[in-house]
N, C-alpha and C positions, 0 to 999 in steps of 0.2 A: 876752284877754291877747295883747300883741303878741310877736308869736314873736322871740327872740332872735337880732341877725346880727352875724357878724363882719366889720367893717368896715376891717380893714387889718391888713398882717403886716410887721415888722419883723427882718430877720438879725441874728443875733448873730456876729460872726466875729472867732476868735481870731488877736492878733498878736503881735507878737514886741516889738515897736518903739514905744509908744504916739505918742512923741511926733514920730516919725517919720512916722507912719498919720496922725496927724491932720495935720498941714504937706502931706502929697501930698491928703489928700480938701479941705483948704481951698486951697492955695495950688495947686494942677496943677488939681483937680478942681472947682472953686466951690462947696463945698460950706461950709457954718456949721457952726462949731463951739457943736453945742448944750451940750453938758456935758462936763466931765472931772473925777473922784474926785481926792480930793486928792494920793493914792494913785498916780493916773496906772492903776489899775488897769481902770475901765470909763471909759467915752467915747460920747459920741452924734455925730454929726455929721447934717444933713439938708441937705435942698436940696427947694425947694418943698414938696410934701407928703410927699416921701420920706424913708425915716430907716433908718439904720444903726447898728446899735451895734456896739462892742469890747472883746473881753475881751482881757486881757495874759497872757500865759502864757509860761511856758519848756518847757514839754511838748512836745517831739520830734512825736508824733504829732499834735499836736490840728495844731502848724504845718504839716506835711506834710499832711494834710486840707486845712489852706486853700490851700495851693499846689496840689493835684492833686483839688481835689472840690469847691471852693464857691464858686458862683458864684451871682451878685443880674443878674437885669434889672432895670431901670430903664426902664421907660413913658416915652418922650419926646413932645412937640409941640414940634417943628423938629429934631427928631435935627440934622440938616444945619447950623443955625443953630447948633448947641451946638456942635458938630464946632469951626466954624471959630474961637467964642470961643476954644474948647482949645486950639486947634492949634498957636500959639505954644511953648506948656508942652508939652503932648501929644510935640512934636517933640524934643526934649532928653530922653524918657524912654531909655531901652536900648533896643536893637535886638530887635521881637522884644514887646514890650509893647503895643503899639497896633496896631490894626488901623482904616484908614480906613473911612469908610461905605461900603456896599454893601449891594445886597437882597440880600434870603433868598429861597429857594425857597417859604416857607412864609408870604409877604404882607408879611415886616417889613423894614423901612431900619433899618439897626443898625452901631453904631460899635463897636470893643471895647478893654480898657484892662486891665491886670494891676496890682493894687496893690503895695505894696512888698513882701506875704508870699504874693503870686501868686493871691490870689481875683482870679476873673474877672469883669468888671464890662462885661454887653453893656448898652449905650445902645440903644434903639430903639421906633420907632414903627408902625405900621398904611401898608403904602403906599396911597395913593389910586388906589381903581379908573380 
């Protein structure tokens, strides 16, 4: 019997705004709008093999979570190539939402991005030895 693996994990992160969330993950962020409830109430968005989904909520607390607690890396190959597609959009965000490439102490080149209900969204990849 072949032993059972989990092969990938997917966020759930609550907003406020659906229709909002999805315009900045497609139109700032390139990301596809894989699905939206008719409801507007869940929504998928991905980009290459990554994938995010969103709940809608008017819940005080679950919002204030996504603003000050939830954050998604994103695995890049060319962080720096993504960077500059963004950069355009990236720049017109608020002061204070982006943060340009830069290593980490800890091996990674990583970009960072706050969505419209403040989850944090670090881009980044592996630097080469």
């Amino acid at each position: 019997m072949q032993k059972p693996v989990i092969e990938d994990a997917v966020s759930i992160v609550p907003v406020s705004d659906m229709s909002a969330t999805m315009d900045f993950y497609a139109d700032t962020l390139g990301f596809e709008r894989r699905f939206v409830s008719d409801d507007d109430s869940f929504a998928i968005v991905v980009h290459g093999e990554a994938a995010i989904h969103f709940v809608l909520t008017d819940d005080s607390n679950a919002l204030k979570a996504t603003a000050n607690n939830i954050s998604i890396y994103l695995w890049v190959r060319g962080v720096d190539a993504l960077y500059e597609t963004l950069e355009a959009k990236l720049s017109q965000l608020p002061q204070g939402r982006v943060r340009a490439p830069f290593d980490q102490p800890y091996g990674m080149r990583e970009f960072h991005v706050k969505d419209p209900d403040g989850c944090l969204l670090f881009f980044g990849e592996d630097i080469d030895p």
